[in-house]
LUMVEXTOR-214971 format. One record per residue (C-alpha): x, y, z; residue in three letters. Coordinates in steps of 0.1 Angstrom, whole numbers, padded with zeros to 4 digits, always signed. Example, Ala and Ser with C-alpha at 12.3 -4.5 7.8 and 13.67 -1.06 7.14 Angstrom:
# LUMVEXTOR-214971
+0123-0045+0078ala
+0137-0011+0071ser
//
This chain:
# LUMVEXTOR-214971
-0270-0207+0035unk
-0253-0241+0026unk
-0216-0243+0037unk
-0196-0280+0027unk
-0165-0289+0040unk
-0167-0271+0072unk
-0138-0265+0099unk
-0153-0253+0130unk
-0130-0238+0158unk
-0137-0235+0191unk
-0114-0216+0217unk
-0102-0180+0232unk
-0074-0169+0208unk
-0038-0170+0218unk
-0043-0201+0240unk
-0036-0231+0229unk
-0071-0250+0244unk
-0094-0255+0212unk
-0113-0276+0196unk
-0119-0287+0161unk
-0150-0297+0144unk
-0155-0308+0108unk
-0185-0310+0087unk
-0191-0326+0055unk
-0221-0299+0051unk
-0239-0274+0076unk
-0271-0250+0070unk
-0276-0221+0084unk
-0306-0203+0086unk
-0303-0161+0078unk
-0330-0134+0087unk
-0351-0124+0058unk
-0333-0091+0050unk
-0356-0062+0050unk
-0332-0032+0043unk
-0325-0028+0010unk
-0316+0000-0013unk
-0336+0015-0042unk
-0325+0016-0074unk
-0338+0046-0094unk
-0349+0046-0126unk
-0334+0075-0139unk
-0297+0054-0122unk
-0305+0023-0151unk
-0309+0046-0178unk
-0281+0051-0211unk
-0268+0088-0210unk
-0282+0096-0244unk
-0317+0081-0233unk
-0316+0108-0205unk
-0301+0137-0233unk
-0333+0135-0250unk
-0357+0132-0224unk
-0380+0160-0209unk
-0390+0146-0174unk
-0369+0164-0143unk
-0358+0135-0129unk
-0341+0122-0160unk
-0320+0161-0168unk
-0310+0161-0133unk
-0294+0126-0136unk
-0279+0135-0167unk
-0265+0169-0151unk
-0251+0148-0123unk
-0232+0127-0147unk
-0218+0157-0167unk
-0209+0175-0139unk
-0184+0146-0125unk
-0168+0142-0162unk
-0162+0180-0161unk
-0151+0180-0124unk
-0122+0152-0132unk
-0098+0180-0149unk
-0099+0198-0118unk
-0093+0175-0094unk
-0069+0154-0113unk
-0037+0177-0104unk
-0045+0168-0065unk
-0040+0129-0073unk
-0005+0125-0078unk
+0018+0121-0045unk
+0054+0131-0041unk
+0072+0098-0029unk
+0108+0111-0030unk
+0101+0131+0004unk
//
């Protein structure tokens, strides 16, 4: 990772005893990351591309999407707040 026009503070907090260091640029190396997550297939697809397609994987994506348009009406009433008391 490049940084440029670094401040670098060194101290405790709440005491007035630090020091200030300032770089015009400053690399730092980072770990190769080796968690990531998976994106599915079936997650990428258009909803009409999973309507008309036979394979499991793509009807139970498509089921998960219906199901949270049809779940909105009933949780919708629970959203709104009382803020006169």
């Amino acid at each position: 990772m490049r940084l440029e026009n670094v401040y670098q503070y060194d101290g405790t907090p709440g005491q007035g005893d630090f020091s200030i260091a300032q770089f015009d640029v400053q690399l730092i190396l980072l770990p190769e990351s080796t968690e990531f997550e998976e994106i599915l297939e079936e997650e990428s697809l258009a909803t009409m591309e999973l309507i008309g397609s036979n394979q499991a994987e793509h009807q139970a994506e498509f089921q998960w999407r219906l199901s949270i348009i049809l779940l909105i009406p009933e949780i919708y009433p629970y959203s709104s707040t009382n803020e006169s008391g």
